[in-house]
Structures are given as structure tokens and as C-alpha cells.
C-alpha positions in Angstrom: 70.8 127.0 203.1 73.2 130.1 202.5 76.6 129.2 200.3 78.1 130.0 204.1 76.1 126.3 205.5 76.7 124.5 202.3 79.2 122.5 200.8 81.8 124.5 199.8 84.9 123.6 197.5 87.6 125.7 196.7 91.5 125.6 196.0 94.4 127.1 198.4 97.3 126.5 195.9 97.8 128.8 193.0 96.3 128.4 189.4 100.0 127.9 187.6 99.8 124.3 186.9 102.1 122.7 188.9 102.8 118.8 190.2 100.3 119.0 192.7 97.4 121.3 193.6 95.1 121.5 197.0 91.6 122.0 196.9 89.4 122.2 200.5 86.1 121.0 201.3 83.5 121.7 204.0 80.5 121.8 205.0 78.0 119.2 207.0 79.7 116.0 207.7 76.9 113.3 206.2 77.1 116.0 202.8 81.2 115.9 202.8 80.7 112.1 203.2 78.4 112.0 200.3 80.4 114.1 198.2 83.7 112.3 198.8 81.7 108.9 198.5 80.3 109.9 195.1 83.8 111.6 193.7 85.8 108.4 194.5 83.5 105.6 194.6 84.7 104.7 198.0 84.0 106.4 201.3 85.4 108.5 202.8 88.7 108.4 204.7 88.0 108.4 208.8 89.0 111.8 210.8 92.6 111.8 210.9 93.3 109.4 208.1 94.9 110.2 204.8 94.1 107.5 201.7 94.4 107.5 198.4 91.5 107.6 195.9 90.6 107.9 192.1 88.2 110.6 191.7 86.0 109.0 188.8 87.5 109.4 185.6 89.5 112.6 186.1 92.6 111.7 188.2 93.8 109.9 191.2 95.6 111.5 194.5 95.2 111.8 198.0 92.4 112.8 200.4 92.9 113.7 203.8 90.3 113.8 206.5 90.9 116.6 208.7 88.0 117.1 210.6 84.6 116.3 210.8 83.3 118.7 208.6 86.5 119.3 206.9 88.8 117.2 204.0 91.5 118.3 201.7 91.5 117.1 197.7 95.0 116.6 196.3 95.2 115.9 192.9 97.8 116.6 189.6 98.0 120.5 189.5 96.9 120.3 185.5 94.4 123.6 185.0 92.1 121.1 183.4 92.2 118.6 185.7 91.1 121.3 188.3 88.6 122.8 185.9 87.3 119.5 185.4 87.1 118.7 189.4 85.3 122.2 189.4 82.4 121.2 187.3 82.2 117.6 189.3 81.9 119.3 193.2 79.4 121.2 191.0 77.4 118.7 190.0 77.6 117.4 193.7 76.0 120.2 195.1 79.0 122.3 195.9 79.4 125.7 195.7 83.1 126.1 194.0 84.3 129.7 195.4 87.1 131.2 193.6 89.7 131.6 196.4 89.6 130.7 200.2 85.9 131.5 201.8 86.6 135.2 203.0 86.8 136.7 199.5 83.3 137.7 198.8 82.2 138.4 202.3 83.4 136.5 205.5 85.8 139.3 206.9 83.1 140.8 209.1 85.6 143.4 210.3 86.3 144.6 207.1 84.7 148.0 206.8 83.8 147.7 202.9 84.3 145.3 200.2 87.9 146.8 199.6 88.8 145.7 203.5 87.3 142.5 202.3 89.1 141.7 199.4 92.7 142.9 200.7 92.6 140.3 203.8 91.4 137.7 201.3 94.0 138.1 199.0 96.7 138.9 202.3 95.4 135.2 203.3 96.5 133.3 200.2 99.7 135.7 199.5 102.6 133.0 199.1 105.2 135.7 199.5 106.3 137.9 202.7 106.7 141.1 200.7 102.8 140.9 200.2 102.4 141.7 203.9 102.8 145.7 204.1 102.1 146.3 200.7 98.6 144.6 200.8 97.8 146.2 204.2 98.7 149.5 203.0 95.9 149.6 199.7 92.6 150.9 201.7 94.5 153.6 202.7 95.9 154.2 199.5 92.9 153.4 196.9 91.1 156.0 199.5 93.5 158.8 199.1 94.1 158.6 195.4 91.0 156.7 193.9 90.9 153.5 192.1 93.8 152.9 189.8 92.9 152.8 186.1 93.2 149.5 184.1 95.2 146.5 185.1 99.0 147.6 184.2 101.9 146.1 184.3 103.1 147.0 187.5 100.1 145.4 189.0 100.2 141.9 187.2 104.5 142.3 188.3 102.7 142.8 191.9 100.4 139.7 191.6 103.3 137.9 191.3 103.6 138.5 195.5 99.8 136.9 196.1 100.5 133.8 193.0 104.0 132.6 192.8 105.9 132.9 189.6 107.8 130.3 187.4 111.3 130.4 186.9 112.9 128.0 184.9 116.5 126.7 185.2 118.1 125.7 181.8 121.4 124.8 180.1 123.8 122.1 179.3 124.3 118.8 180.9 126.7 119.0 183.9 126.1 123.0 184.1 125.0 122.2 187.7 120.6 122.9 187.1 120.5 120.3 190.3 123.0 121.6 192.5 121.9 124.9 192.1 118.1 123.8 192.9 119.6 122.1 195.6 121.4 125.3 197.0 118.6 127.7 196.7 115.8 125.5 198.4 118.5 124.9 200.9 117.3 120.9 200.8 118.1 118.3 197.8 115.0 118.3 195.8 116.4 117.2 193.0 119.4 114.3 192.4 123.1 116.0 191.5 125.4 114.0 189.6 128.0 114.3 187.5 127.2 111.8 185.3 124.7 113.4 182.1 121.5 112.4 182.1 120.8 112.1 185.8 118.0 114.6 185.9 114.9 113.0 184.0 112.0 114.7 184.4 111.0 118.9 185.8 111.9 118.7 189.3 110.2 122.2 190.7 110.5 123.7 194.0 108.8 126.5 195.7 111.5 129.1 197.0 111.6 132.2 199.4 113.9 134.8 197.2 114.2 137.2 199.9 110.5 137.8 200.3 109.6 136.7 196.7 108.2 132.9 196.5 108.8 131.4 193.2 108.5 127.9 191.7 111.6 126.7 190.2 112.0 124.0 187.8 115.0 122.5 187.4 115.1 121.1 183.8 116.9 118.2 182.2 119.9 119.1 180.4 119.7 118.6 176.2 122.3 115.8 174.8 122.3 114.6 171.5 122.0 110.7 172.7 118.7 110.9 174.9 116.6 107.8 175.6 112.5 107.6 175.3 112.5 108.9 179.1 115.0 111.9 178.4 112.9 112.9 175.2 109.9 112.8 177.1 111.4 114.8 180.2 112.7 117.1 177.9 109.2 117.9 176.2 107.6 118.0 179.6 110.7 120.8 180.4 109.9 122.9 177.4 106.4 123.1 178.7 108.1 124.5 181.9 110.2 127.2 179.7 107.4 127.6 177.4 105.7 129.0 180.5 108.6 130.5 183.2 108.5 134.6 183.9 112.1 133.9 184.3 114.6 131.7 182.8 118.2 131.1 184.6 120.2 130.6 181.9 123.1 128.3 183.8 126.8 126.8 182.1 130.0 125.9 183.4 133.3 126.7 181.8 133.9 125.0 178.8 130.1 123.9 178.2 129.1 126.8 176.6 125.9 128.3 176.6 122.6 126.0 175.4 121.2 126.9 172.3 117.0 127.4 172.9 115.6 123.8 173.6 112.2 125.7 174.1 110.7 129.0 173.2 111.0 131.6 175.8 107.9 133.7 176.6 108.4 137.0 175.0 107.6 139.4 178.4 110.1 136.6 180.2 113.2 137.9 182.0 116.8 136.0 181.6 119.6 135.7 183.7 122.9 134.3 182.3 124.7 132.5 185.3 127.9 131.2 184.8 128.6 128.0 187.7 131.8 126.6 189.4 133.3 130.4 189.5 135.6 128.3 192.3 137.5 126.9 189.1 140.5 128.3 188.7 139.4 128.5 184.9 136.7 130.2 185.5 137.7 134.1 184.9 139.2 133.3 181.6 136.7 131.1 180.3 134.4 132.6 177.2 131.6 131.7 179.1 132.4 134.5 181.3 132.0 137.2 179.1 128.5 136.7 178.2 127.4 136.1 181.6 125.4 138.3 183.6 127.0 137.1 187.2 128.9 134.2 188.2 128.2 131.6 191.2 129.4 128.5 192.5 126.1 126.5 193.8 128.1 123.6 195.0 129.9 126.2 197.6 127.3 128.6 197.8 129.5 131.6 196.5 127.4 134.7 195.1 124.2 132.8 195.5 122.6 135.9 197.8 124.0 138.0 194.3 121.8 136.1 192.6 118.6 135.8 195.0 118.6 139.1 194.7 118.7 139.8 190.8 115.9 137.3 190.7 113.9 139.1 193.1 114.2 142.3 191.7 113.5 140.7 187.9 110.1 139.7 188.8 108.9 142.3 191.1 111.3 145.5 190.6 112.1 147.7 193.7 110.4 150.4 192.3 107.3 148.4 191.9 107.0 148.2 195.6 108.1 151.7 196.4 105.9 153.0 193.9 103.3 154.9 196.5 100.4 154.1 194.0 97.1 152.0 194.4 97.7 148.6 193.7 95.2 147.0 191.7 95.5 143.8 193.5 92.1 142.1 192.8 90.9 142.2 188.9 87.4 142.4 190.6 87.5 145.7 191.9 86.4 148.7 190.0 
């Protein structure tokens, strides 16, 4: 049987390790029985049913039966718990296909393997400014030749297919929450003004005018932090450890947080100084070191700062740039 009839495993959510990944599988019903059976131990969850399952020694999540022939894998979005699952479906029989099936051949009205690989990567794209550009690179890579090695406009670019990570730091009570809050347009993560409240990297995927991101909302350093605050706070440095951008946020009179975690030398900052409704908030010395002010809690300047975030992590000129895009490492 061809990889197209067999089991096949792969994931739909991006690589970045996040709180929770997606991974598909299909193929015959009695072999996705089997496979699930063997993962988890148990059988498998009835056509319609979602359950919750350990699979073996590497994690626990959820498993949702969506058709016949057809489940979805939800575990912890840890790379190596995913590399792990990987080798497992493997062992199963599986064939584990790096991206959605479509990448290395199901696009029969692609005309060539560049056709091919442009609607595989336009069908995982998280972010709306992928659309054009993507469509636009036959055409392109035809009329000027493949681009030379991968540069740094083209990993900025990637950034429209896998979604980047920025982090939101500062002090206790700068407003990390609120502004979360504000930008998913939804409370994702609890606001309150007493410290302390945020306890762990709350993370939200975002639309920034065409640019999906994860955001992380990150608990705010205090010098009196309990054995759930430290370990928040070491699980947030990871966060920071590994944004593109950082959103440095204060309020006046907090001043601005000293570096509670190494920032990523290529990673952009943005110094945002909240509550710019405060009457204080013009002469405060917080001001003067800031790139822009906002107030989150009433929404003032927050399309101000969509757009600097945007344009930090893919730059306008990136996308006017009339250049092949180098949007698959794979092609030569």
C-alpha cells in the first residue's frame, strides 16, 4: 500500500512549543482503531466522541473521533513530546509526514513541485498576509530564478506560514493581563489589581492586522513570590528566552523591569508605557524612555501598537520586496 492508503500521522499546529499542539490521523478505520488502541491502551473513542487518554508513557490529552477513518491527537505542545509521539505512530506503522498530506505530492493541479509546495504551505499559513504573497512565488521564482540561500528576509517571511512569539513583560500591576485581554479582544488571562494574580504564561494566538502571533502574557517579578510564582516565573523566562518580540509594558511610577530573562539577541523590543489616560502620565519618567504610550484598559492607541508589532516582525518592505521568496527550505 502507497503512503497515500496508509496510516498517516502528521501535525496541523506549528512546531514553536506551545500549551497545546494537534496532530491528525487517517487512514483505514480497523488500522486507526489499532493504532489509537495501542497508543493509549484503551480503544478508541466512537465517531463523534471526544475522550481523554494517556498515550503510554509520553503524555496524556485528548482524542477526538472525527470520522471513520479520521481522529485528531491533542497533546502538550513540548517539541519532545511531539518528537517522541513521532517515533511511536512510527513504530505503529504510520507514516509521520512533515506537514499536512499535500506537501510532497497531493495537489494534482499543481503544475510542478513549486505549484505543489506553495498551496501546501498557503494551507497551513496561520496569517492572512500569507495569501497574495504565497500565490504570487511561481510566477516570481519563474521570472527571476530561485533565490540564493535562506536570508533573513525569508525566515522574517516564514513568520506569515508559522506564527511568531511575542512576549509581554514588566512589573506587577503594569497591566500584562489587560493588555492580553485587549488585543485578543476576549479575557484570556485574569486582570487584577492585586500583584501576583497572573501565575503561570497565559498565551494567546492574535491577528495583528494580518500577522498571527502567540502572545504570552508573563507573570510580573516581586521580591516576595511563593513556590507557584517562582515556578511561573521560570516557566515565563522560557517564554522570553524564546519570543521574536518582547513588549516591554509599565505604568507610571512602576518603572521599567530590570531583565528577569535573557532576551534573544535577533529579538525586537517595544517599550509601551500603559494607563496613558492618567492624568500623570505625560510627565511621568516612564514616558521618556518609551517607545509609544497606550491605555489597554480603554483601548487608546492599541491600533498604534498592532501596527508597530506587525511591522517588527515582518517589515513592510519585506512584503513589497518584488523578490522570490524562499518559502520552503526544501526547494533548490
Amino acid at each position: 500500500m502507497d503512503a497515500r492508503g496508509a496510516l498517516r500521522w502528521w501535525w496541523s499546529t506549528s512546531p514553536h512549543p506551545g500549551a497545546i499542539a494537534v496532530a491528525q490521523l487517517a487512514g483505514e478505520p480497523a488500522d486507526l482503531e489499532r493504532a489509537i488502541e495501542a497508543l493509549c491502551s484503551r480503544s478508541s473513542p466512537a465517531v463523534g466522541a471526544v475522550a481523554w487518554r494517556r498515550f503510554g508513557e509520553i503524555d496524556d490529552g485528548v482524542v477526538a473521533r472525527v470520522a471513520t477513518g479520521h481522529a485528531l491527537v491533542m497533546p502538550h505542545g513540548g517539541p519532545r513530546i511531539r518528537q517522541r509521539l513521532d517515533a511511536r505512530m512510527a513504530e505503529l506503522g504510520a507514516t509521520v509526514l512533515q506537514g499536512a498530506p499535500g506537501a510532497d505530492g497531493d495537489y494534482p493541479e499543481a503544475a510542478d513541485d513549486l505549484e505543489r509546495r506553495m498551496l501546501a504551505a498557503l494551507a497551513r499559513a496561520a496569517s492572512p498576509l500569507a495569501i497574495d504573497l504565497l500565490a504570487a512565488q511561481p510566477a516570481r521564482w519563474r521570472a527571476h530564478g530561485a533565490p540564493g540561500a535562506m536570508s533573513a528576509r525569508d525566515r522574517r517571511l516564514r513568520r506569515l506560514i508559522d506564527p511568531p512569539r511575542v512576549a509581554i513583560v514588566g512589573p506587577a500591576n503594569a497591566g500584562k493581563s489587560t493588555l492580553l485581554n485587549a488585543l485578543a479582544g476576549r479575557e484570556v488571562a485574569i486582570a487584577h489589581d492585586l500583584p501576583g494574580t497572573t501565575r503561570d504564561a497565559v498565551a494567546a494566538r492574535i491577528d495583528f492586522a494580518g500577522l498571527v502571533a502567540d502572545v504570552f502574557d508573563t507573570p510580573g517579578a516581586r521580591e516576595e513570590m511563593d513556590a507557584i510564582e517562582r515556578a511561573a516565573a521560570q516557566l515565563a523566562a522560557h517564554a522570553i528566552e524564546r519570543a521574536e518580540l518582547v513588549i516591554a509594558l509599565t505604568a507610571p511610577g512602576l518603572g521599567w523591569a530590570g531583565d528577569a530573562a535573557p532576551i534573544a539577541p535577533e529579538a525586537g523590543v517595544i517599550r509601551v508605557l500603559n494607563q496613558c489616560d492618567r492624568a500623570d502620565a505625560d510627565a511621568c519618567a516612564e514616558a521618556i524612555d518609551a517607545d509609544l504610550a497606550v491605555s489597554a484598559r480603554e483601548g487608546q492607541q492599541l491600533d498604534v501598537l498592532v501596527a508597530r508589532v506587525r511591522d517588527a516582525l515582518v517589515p513592510p518592505a519585506d512584503l513589497a520586496d518584488p523578490r522570490p521568496w524562499r518559502f520552503d527550505e526544501r526547494l533548490g
